[in-house]
C-alpha positions as CSV (number, residue, x, y, z in Angstrom):
1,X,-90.7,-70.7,-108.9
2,X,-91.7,-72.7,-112.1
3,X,-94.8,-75.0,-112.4
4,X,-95.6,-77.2,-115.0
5,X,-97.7,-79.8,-115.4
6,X,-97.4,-83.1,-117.2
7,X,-98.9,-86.5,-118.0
8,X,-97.4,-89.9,-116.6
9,X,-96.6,-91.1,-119.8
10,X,-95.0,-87.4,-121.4
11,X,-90.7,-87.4,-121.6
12,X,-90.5,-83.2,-121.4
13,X,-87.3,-81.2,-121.4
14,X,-87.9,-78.3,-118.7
15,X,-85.3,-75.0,-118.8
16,X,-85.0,-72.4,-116.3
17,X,-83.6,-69.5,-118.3
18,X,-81.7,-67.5,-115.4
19,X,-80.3,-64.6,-118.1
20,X,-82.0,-62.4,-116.3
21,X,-81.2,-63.3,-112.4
22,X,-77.5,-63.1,-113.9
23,X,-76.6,-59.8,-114.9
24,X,-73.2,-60.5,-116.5
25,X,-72.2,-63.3,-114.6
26,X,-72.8,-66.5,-115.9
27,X,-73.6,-70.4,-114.4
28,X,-70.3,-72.5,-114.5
29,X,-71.9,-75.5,-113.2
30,X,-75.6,-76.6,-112.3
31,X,-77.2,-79.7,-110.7
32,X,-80.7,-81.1,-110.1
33,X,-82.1,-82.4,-106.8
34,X,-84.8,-85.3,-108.3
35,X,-87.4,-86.3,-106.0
36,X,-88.4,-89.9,-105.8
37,X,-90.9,-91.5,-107.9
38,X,-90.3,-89.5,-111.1
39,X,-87.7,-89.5,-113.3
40,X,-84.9,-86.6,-114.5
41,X,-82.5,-87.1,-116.7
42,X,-80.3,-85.6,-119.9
43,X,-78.7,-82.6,-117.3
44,X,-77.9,-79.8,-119.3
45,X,-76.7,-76.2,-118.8
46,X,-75.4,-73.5,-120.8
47,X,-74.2,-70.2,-119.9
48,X,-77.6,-68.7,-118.6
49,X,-80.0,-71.6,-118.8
50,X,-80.5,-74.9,-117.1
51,X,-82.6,-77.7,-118.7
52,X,-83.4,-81.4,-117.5
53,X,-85.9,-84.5,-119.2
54,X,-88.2,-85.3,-116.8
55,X,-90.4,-88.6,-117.2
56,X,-92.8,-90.9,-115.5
57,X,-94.3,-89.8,-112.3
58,X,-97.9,-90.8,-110.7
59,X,-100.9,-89.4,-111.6
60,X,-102.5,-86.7,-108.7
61,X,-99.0,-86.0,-107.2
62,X,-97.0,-82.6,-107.1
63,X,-93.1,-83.0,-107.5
64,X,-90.5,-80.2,-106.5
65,X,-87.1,-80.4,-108.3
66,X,-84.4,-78.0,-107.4
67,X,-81.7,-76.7,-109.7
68,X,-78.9,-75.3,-107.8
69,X,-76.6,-73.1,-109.9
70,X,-72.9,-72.1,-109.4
71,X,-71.4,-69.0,-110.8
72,X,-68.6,-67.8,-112.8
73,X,-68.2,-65.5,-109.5
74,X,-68.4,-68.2,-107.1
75,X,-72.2,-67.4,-106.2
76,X,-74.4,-70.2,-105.6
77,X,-78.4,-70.0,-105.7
78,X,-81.3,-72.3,-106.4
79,X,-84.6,-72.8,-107.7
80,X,-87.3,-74.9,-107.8
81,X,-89.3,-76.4,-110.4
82,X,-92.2,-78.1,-109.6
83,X,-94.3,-80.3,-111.7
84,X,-97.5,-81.8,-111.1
85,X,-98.5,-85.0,-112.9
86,X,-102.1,-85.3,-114.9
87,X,-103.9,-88.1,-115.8
């Protein structure tokens, strides 16, 4: 599991670099779960990583993403990424 933190007024790009988790296969697709109240945007993936923008968010909460990866070999896993929001 990731954690980050952030302010409410930061626009980050967060990756989850899954090269190792992989071996030799590789992510054919991937998708983020966004919880309400903050904001994720600009979905990306490539080959072995999986990035998002994440923005807003109130200050003194704790947000849990989840980035669910399909594989080349038809495998499908997730993993969360949580990010608490500073002042």
């Amino acid at each position: 599991m990731a954690n980050y933190t952030k302010t409410a007024a930061a626009v980050l790009d967060f990756t989850l670099n899954w090269a190792t988790y992989l071996g030799s296969d590789t992510i054919s697709s991937s998708a983020w779960a966004v919880p309400s109240g903050i904001t994720g945007s600009n979905q990306s993936s490539t080959a072995t990583s999986a990035s998002i923008r994440i923005s807003a968010g109130t200050a003194g909460l704790v947000y849990a993403f989840t980035n669910t990866i399909t594989m080349a070999s038809g495998q499908i896993d997730q993993e969360p990424l949580v990010i608490t929001v500073t002042t």
